[in-house]
C-alpha positions as CSV (number, residue, x, y, z in Angstrom):
1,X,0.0,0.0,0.0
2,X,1.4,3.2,-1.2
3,X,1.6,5.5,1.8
4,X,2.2,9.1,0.0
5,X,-0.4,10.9,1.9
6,X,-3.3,12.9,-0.3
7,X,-5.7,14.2,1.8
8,X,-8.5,15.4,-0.8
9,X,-9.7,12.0,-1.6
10,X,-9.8,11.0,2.2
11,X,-11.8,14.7,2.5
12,X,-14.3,13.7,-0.4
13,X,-14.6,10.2,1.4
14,X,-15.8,11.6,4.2
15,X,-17.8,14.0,2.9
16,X,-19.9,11.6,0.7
17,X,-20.8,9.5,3.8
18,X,-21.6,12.8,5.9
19,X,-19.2,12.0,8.4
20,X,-19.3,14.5,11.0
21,X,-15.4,15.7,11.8
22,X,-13.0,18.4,12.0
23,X,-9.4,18.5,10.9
24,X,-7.0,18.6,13.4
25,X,-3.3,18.3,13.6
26,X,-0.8,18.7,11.0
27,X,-3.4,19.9,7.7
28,X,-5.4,21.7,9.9
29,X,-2.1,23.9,11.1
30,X,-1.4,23.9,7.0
31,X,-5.2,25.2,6.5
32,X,-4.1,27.8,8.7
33,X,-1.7,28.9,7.8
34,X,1.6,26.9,8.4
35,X,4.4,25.6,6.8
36,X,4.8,22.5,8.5
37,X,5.7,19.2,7.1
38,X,2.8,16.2,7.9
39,X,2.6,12.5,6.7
40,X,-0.8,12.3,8.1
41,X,-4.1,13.3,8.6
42,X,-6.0,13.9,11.7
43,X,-9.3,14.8,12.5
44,X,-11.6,14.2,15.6
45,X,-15.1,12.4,14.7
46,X,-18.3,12.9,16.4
47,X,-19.0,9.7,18.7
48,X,-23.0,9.3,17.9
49,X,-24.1,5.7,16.4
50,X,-25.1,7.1,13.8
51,X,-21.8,9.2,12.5
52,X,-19.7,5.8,13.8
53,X,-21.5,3.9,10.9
54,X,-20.8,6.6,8.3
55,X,-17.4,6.8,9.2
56,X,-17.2,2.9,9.4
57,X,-18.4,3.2,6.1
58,X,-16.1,6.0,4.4
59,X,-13.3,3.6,6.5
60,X,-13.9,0.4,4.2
61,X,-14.4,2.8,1.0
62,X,-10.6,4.0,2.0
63,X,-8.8,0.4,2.4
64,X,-8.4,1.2,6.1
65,X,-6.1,-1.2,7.9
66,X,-4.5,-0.5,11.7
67,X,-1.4,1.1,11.2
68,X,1.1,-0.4,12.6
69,X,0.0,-3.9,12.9
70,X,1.7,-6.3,10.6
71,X,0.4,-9.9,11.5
72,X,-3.4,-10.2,11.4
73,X,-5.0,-9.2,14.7
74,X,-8.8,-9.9,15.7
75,X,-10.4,-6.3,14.9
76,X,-13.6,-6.0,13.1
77,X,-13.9,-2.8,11.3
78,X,-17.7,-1.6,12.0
79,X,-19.2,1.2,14.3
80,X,-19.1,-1.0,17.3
81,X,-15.2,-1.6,17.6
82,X,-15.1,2.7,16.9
83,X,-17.2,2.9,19.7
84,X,-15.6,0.2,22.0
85,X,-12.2,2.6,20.9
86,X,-11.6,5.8,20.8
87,X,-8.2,6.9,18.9
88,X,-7.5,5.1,15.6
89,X,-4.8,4.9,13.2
90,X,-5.3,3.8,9.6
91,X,-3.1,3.1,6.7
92,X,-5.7,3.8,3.7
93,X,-4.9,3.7,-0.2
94,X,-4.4,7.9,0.3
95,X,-1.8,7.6,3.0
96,X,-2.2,7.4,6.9
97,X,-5.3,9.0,8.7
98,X,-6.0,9.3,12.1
99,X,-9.4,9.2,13.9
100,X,-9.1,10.7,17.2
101,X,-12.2,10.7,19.2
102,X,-10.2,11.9,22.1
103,X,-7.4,14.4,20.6
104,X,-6.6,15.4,24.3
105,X,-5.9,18.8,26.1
106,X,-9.5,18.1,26.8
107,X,-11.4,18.6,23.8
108,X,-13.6,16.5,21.6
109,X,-15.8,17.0,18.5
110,X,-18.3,19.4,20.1
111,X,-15.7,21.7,21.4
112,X,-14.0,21.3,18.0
113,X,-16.9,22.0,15.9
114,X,-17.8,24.7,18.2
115,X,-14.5,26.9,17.7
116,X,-13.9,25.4,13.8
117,X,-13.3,27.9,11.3
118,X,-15.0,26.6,7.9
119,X,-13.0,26.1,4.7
120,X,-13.7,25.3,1.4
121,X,-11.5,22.8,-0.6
122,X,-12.3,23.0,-3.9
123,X,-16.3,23.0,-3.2
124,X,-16.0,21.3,0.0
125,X,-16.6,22.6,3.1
126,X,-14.5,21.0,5.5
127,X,-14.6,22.5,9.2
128,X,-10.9,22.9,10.2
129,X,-9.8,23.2,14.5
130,X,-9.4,26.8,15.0
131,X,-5.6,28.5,14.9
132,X,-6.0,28.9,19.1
133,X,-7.5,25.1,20.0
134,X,-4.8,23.5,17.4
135,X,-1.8,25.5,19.3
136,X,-3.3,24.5,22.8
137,X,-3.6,20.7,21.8
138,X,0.3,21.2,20.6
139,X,1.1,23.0,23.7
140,X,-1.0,20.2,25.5
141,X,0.9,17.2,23.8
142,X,4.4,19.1,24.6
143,X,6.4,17.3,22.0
144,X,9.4,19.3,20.5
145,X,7.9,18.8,16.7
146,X,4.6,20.5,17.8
């Protein structure tokens, strides 16, 4: 699996499932403005049934597999292992993408979604963390890339 990350596709994925989510980490600090360097996406997901189906669904259009896990390991890939989890990462056919239902320094989606700024990717309108809640989860994580 070719692991060059290309986050449009992933975007447009998610988007035609109506995944509820906002982009966090690495592309959300390039959406706003930064030059830093990512190899993977990031966003936090909403935790309802409803939007762990959808995402379970944009999941298996994507090729998801656990990152990281190299002999075959019991995990079912459906909406009740996301919400027997909480912080997921995938190897997909776009590169590797992270599902974070618990991004830490305290938020979650609703605080997220509540502070997102809204951008449009070439017609999509994908709600990115805001500038302020992506430097406090960096500050939070207090790693010397961040």
């Amino acid at each position: 699996m070719d692991l060059t990350l290309d986050p449009e596709p992933i975007l447009r994925v998610l988007d035609r499932h109506d995944v509820e989510f906002v982009v966090i980490g690495g592309i959300a600090a390039i959406l706003q403005g930064s030059t830093t360097i990512t190899r993977d996406f990031d966003v936090c997901y909403a935790r309802g049934q409803s939007n762990l189906e959808r995402l379970t669904g944009a999941l298996r259009e994507l090729d998801a597999r656990l990152r990281g896990v190299e002999e075959p390991v019991p995990f079912q890939l459906d909406a009740r292992s996301l919400r027997n989890g909480l912080n997921f990462t995938f190897a997909t056919k776009h590169g590797l993408f992270a599902c974070l239902g618990d991004p830490g320094a305290g938020f979650d989606y609703e605080l997220l979604r509540r502070n997102a700024d809204v951008t449009d990717i070439d017609g999509l309108k994908i709600k990115v963390a805001s500038l302020d809640d992506l430097i406090a989860m960096n500050r939070a994580a207090g790693r010397n890339k961040d």
